[in-house]
Wavefront OBJ file of the C-alpha trace (Angstrom):
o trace
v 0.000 0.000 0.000
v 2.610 2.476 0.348
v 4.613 1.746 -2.299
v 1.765 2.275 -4.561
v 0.823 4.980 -2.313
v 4.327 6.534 -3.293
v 4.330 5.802 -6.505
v 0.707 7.788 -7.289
v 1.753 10.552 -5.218
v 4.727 11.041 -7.244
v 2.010 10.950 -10.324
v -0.132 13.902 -8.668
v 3.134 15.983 -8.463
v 4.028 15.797 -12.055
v 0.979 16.321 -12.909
v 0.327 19.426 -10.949
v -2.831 18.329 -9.131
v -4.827 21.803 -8.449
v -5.905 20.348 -4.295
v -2.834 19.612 -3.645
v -0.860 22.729 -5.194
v -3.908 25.055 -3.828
v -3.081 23.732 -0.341
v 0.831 23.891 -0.630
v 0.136 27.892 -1.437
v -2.269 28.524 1.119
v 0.087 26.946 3.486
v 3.171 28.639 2.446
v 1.626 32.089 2.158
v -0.373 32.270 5.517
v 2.718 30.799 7.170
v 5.129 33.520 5.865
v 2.660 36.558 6.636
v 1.761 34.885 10.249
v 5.608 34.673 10.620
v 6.413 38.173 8.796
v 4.025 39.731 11.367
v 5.118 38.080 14.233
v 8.684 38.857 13.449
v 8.175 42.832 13.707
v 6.837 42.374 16.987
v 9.189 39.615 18.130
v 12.623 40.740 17.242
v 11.976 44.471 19.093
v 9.907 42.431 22.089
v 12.754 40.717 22.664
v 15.648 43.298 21.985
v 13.434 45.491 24.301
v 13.154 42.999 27.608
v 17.235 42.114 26.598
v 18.157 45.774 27.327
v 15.731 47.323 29.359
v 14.558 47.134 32.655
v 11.082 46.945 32.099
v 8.717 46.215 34.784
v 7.644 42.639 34.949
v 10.170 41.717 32.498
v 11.229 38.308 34.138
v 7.546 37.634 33.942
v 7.291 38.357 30.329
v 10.258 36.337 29.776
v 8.763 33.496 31.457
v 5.560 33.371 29.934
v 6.948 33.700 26.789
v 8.992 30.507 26.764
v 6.221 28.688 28.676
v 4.630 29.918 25.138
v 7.012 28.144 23.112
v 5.585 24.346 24.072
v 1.561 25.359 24.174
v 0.343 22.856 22.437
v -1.354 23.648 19.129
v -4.844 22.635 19.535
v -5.421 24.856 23.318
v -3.646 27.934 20.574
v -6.273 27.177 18.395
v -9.076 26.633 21.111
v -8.668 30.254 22.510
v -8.831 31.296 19.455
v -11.688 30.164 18.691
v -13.352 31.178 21.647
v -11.988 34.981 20.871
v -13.449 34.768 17.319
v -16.665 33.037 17.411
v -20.006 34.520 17.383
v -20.158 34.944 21.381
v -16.519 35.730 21.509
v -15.341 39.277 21.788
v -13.456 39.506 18.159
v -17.338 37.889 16.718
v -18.438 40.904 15.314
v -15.365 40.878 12.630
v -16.456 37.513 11.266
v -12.917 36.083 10.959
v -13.648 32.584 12.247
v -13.009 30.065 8.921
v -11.141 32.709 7.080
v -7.660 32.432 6.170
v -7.168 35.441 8.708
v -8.246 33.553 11.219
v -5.122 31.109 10.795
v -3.060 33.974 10.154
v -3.967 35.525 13.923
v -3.833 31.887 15.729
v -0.130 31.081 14.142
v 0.779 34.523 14.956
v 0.307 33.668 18.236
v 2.144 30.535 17.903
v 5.159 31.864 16.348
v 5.580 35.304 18.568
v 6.775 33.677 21.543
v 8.926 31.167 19.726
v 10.597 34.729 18.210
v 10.858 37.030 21.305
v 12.738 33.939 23.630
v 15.448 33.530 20.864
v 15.611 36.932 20.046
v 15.899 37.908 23.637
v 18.616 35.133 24.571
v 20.623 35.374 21.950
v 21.148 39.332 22.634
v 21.200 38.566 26.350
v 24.371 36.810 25.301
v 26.471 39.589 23.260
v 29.624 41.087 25.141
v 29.173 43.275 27.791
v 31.984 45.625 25.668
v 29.462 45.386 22.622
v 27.337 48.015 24.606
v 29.901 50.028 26.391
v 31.454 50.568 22.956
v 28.469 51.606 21.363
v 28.218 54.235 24.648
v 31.182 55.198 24.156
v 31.219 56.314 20.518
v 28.202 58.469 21.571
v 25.355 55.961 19.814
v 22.142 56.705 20.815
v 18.986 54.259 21.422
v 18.209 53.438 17.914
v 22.021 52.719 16.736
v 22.539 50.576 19.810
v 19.205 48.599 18.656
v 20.617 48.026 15.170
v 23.997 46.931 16.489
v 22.830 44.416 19.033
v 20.346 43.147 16.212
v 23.090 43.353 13.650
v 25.367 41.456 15.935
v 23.011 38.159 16.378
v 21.597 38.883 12.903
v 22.017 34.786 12.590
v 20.756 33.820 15.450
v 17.264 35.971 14.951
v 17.323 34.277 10.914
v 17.449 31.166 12.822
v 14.228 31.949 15.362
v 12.215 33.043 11.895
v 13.013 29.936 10.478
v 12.312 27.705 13.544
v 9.055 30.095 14.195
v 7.977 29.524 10.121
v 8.931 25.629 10.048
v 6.865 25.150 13.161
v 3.785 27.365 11.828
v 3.255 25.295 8.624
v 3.209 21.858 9.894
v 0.889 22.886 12.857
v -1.993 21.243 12.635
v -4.309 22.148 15.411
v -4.772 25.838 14.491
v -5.706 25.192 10.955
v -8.127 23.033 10.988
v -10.429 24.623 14.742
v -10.301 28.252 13.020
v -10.051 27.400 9.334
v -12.503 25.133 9.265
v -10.565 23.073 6.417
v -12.714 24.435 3.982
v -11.676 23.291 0.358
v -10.197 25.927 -1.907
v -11.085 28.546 0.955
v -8.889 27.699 4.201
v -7.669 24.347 3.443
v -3.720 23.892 4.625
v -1.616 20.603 3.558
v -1.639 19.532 6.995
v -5.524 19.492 7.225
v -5.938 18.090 3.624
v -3.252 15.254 4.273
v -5.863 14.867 7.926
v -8.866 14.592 5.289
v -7.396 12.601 2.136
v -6.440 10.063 4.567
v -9.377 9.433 6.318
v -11.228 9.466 3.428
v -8.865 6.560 2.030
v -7.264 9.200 -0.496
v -3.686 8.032 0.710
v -2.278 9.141 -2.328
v -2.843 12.390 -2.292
v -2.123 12.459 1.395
v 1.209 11.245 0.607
v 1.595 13.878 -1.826
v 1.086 16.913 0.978
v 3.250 15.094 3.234
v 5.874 14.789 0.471
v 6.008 18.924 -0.216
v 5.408 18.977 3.727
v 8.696 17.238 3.426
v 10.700 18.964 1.360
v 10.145 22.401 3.296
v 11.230 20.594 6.394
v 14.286 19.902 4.778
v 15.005 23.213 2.879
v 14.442 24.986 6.304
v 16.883 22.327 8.328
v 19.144 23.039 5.385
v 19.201 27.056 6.136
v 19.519 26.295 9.347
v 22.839 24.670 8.928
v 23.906 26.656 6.774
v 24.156 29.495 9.095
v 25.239 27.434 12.097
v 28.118 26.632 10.122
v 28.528 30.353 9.185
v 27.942 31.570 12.541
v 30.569 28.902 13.701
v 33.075 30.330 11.028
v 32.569 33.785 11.640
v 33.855 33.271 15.651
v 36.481 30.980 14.618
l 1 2 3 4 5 6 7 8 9 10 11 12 13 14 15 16 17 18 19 20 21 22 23 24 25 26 27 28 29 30 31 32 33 34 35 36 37 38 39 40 41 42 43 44 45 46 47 48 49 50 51 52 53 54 55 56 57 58 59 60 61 62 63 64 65 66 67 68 69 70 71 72 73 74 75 76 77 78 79 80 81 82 83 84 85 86 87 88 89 90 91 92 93 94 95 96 97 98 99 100 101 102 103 104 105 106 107 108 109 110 111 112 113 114 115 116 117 118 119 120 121 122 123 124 125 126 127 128 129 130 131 132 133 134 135 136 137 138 139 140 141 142 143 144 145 146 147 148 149 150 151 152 153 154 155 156 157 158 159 160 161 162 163 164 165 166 167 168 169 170 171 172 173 174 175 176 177 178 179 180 181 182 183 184 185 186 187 188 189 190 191 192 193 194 195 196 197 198 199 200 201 202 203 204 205 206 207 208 209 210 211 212 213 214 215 216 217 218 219 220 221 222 223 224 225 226 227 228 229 230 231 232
């Protein structure tokens, strides 16, 4: 069974099959925005609790990692509470959109960002930052120089924050609904195809599913292996 599986999965590939390239989109696309958006409020989140003394920071710090192993599927059940009907985000009617996903990985990948982006700038030399005082920088240049300084390490936090949005599960399918051609992801349609004894085509999504795993874990050592050059 899978060998044949394989073999007609390979068949839908070449041949462009419009579910399972309309899902590998949709996937890719929500992903990057979800990740995009969470980024711009991760990176200065977490260059902000590195290097100020913020009230409650040690809090923020903590909940924020605790964020990093919330399951999926409680993610998506809050919100879905916040978006229904009776929820208090009902009236904008983004429950089973594509927004909706977008808003619920958001959420997933903002704490993953802020906890990297905060260590790895909680790690730079002390003489980094007296240097930068020194030479008369003010706030903004000192930003950009501690951000330019673990420029890798945040790359690596989008990547880890983006790989882990589109293979979630969980989120897609309690907000999105897994409506076809609408808000259907390849994680939900390989759920679906399979159940419905399409294995196929479930072998398919998993197959492009995949092959962005490995691209990403490919990135990602490539700039370990840069990082590890550039101290050596």
């Amino acid at each position: 069974m899978i060998r044949e599986g394989l073999r007609d999965a390979v068949s839908l590939l070449r041949a462009a099959d419009p579910a399972v390239l309309d899902a590998a989109i949709r996937s890719v696309w929500v992903s990057a925005v979800a990740v995009g958006l969470a980024s711009l409020l991760g990176i200065s989140g977490g260059l902000l609790l590195a290097r100020k003394a913020i009230p409650g920071r040690r809090l923020i710090v903590l909940l924020a990692r605790v964020g990093m192993s919330v399951p999926t599927v409680l993610i998506g059940l809050v919100c879905f509470a916040m978006l229904s009907r009776r929820g208090p985000l009902g009236s904008l009617e983004l429950l089973y959109t594509n927004s909706a996903i977008i808003v619920g990985e958001f959420c997933l990948a903002l704490p993953i960002i802020v906890t990297l982006t905060h260590a790895a700038i909680s790690r730079l030399d002390a003489r980094i930052a007296e240097t930068a005082l020194t030479l008369g920088a003010g706030t903004l240049k000192r930003g950009l120089t501690y951000l330019n300084e673990t420029r890798l390490a945040i790359v690596l936090a989008v990547l880890t924050a983006f790989s882990r949005c589109f293979t979630e599960l969980g989120i897609a399918m309690m907000v999105g609904g897994n409506l076809p051609g609408r808000t259907r992801t390849l994680t939900t349609a390989t759920a679906l195809e399979t159940s419905r004894g399409e294995f196929a085509r479930g072998i398919a999504m998993c197959l492009i599913l995949l092959l962005i795993a490995l691209l990403i874990t490919a990135g990602t050592a490539w700039l370990n292996r840069n990082a590890e050059r550039e101290v050596t």
